[in-house]
DOKOLNU-669499 format. One record per residue: x, y, z of N, C-alpha, C in turn; residue number from 1; residue in one letter. Coordinates in Angstrom, 2 decimals, always signed. Example, Ala and Ser with C-alpha at 12.3 -4.5 7.8 and 13.67 -1.06 7.14 Angstrom:
R	n_east	n_north	n_up	ca_east	ca_north	ca_up	c_east	c_north	c_up	n	res
R	+13.19	-5.69	+7.80	+12.30	-4.50	+7.80	+13.20	-3.30	+7.80	1	A
R	+12.85	-2.25	+7.08	+13.67	-1.06	+7.14	+12.90	+0.03	+7.87	2	S
This chain:
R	n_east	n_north	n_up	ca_east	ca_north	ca_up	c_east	c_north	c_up	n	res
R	+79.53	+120.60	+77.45	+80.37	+121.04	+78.55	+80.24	+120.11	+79.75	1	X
R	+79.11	+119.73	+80.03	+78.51	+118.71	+80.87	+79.62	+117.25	+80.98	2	X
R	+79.88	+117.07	+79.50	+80.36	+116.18	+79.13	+81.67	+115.48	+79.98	3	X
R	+82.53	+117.33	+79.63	+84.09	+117.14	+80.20	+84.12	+117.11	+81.38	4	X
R	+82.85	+117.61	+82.54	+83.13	+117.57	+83.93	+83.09	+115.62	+84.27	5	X
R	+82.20	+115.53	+83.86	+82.04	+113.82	+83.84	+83.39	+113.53	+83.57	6	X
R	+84.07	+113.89	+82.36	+85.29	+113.02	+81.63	+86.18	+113.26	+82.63	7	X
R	+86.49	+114.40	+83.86	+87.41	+114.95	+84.79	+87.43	+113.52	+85.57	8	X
R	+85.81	+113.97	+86.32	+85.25	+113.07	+87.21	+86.04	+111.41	+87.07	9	X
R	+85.75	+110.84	+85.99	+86.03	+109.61	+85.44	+87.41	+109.90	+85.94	10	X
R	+87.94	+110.33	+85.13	+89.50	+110.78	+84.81	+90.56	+110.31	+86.70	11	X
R	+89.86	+111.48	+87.11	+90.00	+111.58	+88.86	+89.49	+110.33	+89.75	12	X
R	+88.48	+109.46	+88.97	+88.10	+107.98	+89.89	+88.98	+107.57	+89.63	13	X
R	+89.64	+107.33	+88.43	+90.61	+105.88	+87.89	+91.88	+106.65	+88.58	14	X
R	+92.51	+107.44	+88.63	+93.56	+107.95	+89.49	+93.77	+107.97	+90.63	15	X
R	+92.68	+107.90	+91.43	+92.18	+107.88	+92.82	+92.34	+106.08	+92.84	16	X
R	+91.59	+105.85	+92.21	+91.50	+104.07	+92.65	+93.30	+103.35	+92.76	17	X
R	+94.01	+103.97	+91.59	+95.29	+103.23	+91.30	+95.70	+103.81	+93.14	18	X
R	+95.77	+104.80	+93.85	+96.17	+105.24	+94.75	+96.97	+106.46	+95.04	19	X
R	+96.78	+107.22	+93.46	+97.92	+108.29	+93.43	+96.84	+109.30	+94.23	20	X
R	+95.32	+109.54	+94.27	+94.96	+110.75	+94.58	+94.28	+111.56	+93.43	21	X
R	+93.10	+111.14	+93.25	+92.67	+111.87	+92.37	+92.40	+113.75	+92.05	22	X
R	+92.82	+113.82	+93.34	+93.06	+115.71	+93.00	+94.17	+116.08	+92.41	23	X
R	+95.23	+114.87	+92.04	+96.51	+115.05	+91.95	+96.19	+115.46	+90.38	24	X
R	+94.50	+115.11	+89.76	+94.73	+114.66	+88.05	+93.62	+116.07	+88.30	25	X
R	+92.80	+116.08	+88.75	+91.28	+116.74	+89.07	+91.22	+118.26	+88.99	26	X
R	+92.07	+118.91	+90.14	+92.46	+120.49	+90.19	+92.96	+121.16	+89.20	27	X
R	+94.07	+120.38	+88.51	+94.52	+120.98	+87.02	+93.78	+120.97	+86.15	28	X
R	+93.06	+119.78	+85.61	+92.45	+119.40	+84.79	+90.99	+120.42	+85.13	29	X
R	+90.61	+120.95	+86.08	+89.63	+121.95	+86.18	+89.93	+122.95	+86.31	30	X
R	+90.97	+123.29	+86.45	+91.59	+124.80	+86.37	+92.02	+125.49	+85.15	31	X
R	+93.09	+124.64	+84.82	+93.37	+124.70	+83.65	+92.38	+124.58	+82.04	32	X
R	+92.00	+123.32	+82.00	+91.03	+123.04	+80.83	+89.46	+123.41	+80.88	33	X
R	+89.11	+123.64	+82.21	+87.35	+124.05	+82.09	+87.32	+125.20	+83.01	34	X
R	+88.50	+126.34	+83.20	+88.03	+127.79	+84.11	+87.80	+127.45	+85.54	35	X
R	+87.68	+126.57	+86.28	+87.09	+126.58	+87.29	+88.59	+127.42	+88.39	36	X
R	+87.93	+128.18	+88.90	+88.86	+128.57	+89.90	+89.51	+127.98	+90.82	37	X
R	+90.50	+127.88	+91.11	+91.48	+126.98	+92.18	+90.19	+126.65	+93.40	38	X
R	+89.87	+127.87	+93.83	+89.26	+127.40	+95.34	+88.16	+126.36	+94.99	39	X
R	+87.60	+126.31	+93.97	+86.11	+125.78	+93.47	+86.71	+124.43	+92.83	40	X
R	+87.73	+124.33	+92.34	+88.08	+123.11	+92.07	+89.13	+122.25	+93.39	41	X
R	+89.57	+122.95	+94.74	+89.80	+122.46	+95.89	+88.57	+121.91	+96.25	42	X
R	+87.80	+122.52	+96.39	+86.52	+122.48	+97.44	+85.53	+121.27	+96.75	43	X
R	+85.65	+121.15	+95.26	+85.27	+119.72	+94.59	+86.46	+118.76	+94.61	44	X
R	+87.39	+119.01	+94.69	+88.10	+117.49	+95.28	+87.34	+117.50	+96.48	45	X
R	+87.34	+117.75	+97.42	+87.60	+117.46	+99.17	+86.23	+116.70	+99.14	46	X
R	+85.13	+117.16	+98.39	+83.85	+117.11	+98.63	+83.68	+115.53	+97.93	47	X
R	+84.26	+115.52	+96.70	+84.51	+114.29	+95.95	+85.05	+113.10	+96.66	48	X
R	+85.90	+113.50	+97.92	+87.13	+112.51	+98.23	+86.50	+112.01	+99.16	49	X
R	+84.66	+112.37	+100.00	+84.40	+112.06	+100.83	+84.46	+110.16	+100.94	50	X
R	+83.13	+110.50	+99.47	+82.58	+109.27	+99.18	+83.62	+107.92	+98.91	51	X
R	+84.67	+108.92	+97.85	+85.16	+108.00	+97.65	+86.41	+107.25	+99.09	52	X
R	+86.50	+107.95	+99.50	+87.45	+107.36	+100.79	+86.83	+106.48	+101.88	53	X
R	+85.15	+106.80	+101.70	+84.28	+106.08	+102.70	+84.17	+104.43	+102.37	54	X
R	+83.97	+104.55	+100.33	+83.85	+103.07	+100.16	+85.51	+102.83	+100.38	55	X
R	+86.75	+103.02	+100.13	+87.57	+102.50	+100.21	+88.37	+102.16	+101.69	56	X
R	+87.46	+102.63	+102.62	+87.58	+102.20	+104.00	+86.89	+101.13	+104.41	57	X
R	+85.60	+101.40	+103.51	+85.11	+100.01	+103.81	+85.96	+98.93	+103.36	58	X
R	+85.89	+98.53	+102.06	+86.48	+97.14	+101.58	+88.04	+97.00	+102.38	59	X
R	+88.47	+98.27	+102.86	+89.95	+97.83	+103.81	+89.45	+97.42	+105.01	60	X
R	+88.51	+98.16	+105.28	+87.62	+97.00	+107.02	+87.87	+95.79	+106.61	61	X
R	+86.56	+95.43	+105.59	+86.47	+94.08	+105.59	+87.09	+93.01	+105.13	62	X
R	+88.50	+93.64	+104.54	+89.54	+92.56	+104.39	+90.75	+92.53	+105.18	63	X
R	+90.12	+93.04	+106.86	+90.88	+93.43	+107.97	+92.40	+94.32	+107.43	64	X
R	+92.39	+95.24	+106.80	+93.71	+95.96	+106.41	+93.75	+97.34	+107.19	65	X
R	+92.69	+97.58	+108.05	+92.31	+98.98	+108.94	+93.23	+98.49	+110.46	66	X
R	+94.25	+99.16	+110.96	+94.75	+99.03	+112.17	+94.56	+99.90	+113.16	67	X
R	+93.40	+100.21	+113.81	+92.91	+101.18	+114.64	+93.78	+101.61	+116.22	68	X
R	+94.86	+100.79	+116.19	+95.41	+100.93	+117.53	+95.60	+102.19	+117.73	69	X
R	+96.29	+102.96	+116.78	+96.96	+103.99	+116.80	+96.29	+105.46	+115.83	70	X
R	+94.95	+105.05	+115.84	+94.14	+106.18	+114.89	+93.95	+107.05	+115.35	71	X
R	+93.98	+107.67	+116.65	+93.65	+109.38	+116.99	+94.90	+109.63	+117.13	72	X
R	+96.30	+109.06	+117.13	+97.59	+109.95	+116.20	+97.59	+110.38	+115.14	73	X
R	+96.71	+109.75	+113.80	+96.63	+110.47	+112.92	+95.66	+111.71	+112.44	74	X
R	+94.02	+110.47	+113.51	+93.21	+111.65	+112.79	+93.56	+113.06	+113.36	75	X
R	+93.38	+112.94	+114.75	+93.47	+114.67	+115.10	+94.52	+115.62	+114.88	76	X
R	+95.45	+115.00	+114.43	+96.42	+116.54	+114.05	+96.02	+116.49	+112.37	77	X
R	+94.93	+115.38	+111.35	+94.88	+115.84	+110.05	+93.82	+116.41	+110.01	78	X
R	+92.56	+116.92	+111.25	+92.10	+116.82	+111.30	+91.69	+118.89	+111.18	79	X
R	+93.01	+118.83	+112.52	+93.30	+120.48	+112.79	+93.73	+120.80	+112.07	80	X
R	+95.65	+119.98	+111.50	+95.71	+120.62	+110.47	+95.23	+121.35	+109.03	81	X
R	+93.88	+120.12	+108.47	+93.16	+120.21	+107.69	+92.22	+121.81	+107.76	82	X
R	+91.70	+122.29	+109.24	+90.84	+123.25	+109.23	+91.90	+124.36	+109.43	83	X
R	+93.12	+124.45	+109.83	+94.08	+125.45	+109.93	+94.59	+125.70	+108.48	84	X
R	+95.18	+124.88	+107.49	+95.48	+125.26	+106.32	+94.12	+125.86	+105.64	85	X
R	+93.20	+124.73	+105.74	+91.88	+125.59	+104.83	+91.86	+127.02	+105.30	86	X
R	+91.54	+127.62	+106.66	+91.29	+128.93	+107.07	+92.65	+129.70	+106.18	87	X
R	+93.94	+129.23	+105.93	+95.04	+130.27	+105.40	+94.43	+129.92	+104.07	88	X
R	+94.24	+128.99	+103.37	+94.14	+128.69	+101.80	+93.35	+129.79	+101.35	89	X
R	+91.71	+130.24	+102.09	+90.91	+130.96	+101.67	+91.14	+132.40	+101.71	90	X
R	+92.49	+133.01	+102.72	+92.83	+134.25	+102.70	+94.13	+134.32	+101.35	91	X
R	+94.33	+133.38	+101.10	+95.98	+133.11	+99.87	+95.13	+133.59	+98.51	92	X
R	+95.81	+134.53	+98.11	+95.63	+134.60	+96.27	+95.60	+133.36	+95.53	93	X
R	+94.55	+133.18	+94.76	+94.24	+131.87	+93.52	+95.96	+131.97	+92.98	94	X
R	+96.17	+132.65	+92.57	+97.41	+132.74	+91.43	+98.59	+131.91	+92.99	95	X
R	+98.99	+132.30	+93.99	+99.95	+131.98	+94.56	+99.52	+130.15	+95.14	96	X
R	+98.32	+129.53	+95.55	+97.92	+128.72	+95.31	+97.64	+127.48	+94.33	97	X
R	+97.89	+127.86	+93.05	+98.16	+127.40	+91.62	+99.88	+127.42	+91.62	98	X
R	+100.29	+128.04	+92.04	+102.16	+128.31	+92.23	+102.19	+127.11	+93.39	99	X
R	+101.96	+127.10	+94.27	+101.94	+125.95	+95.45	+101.60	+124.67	+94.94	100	X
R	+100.43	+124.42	+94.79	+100.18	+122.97	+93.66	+100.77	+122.96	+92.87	101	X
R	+101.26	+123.69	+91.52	+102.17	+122.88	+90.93	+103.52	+122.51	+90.91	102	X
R	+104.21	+123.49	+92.33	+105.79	+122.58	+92.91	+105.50	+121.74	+93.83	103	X
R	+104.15	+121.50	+94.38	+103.98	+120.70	+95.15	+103.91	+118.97	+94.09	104	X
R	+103.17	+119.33	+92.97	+103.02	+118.17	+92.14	+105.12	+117.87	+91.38	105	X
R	+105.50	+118.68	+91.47	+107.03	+118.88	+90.56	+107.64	+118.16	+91.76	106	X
R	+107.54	+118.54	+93.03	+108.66	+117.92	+93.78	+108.37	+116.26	+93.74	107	X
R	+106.78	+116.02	+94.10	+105.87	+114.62	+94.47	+106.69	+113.70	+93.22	108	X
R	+106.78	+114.30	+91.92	+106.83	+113.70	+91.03	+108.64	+113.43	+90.57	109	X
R	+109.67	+114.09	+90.99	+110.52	+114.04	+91.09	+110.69	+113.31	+92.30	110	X
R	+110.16	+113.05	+93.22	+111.07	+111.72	+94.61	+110.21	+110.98	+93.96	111	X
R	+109.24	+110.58	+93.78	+108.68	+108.86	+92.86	+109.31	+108.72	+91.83	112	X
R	+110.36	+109.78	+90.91	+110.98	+109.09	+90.38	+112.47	+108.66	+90.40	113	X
R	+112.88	+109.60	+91.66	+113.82	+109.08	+92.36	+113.87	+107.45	+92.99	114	X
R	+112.38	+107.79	+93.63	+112.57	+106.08	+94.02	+112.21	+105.40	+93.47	115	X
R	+111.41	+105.51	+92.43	+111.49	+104.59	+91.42	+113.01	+103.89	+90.81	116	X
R	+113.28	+104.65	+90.80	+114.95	+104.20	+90.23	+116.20	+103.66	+91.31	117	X
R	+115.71	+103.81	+92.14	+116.52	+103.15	+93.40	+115.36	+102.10	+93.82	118	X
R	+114.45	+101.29	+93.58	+113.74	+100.20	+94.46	+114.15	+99.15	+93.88	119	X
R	+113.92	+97.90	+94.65	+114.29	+96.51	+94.27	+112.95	+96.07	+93.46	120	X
R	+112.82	+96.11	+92.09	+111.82	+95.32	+90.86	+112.06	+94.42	+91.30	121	X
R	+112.23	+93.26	+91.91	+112.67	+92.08	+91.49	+111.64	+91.24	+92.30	122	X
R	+110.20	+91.09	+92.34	+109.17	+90.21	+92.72	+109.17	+89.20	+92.62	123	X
């Protein structure tokens, strides 16, 4: 059993690294295939996404790709927003939360392939 949390884990680095977001592969894949309850498989992304967002800030430091001019426009409203949705997430039914993630993943995945099909390939 040990096994498949690792195989998630893995699963959720290589998804995360390409840039899609590894909770995008992680929450289902623990909800669905190993029981874990929505909130318990939220609360292991977020916890997961620390590390990994810390090294991938680094190597964007140091290949100057970080533009700080304008960073407390983003952090502090993701910051509130982040502790305002969590406080509603934890009063929301698992079942209506699992309904939310997966039109949230149906819509995400329908405009990438909208724009997929409208962008210029031509490199």
């Amino acid at each position: 059993m040990v096994f498949l949390y690792i195989l998630v884990g893995i699963l959720g680095g290589i998804i995360g690294g390409l840039g899609m977001g590894g909770g995008t592969l992680t929450i289902p894949l623990l909800t669905m295939f190993l029981g874990v309850n929505q909130y318990s498989a939220q609360a292991v992304n977020l916890v997961s996404f620390i590390p990994m967002s810390t090294v991938a800030l680094l190597i964007h430091k140091k290949n100057n790709l970080v533009k700080t001019d304008k960073i407390a426009y983003i952090i502090v409203p993701a910051i509130v927003s982040s502790a305002v949705f969590g406080f509603i997430a934890s009063s929301v039914d698992t079942a209506v939360l699992k309904r939310a993630f997966g039109i949230f993943l149906a819509v995400l995945g329908i405009f990438m392939l909208i724009k997929s099909l409208f962008e210029d390939n031509t490199n």
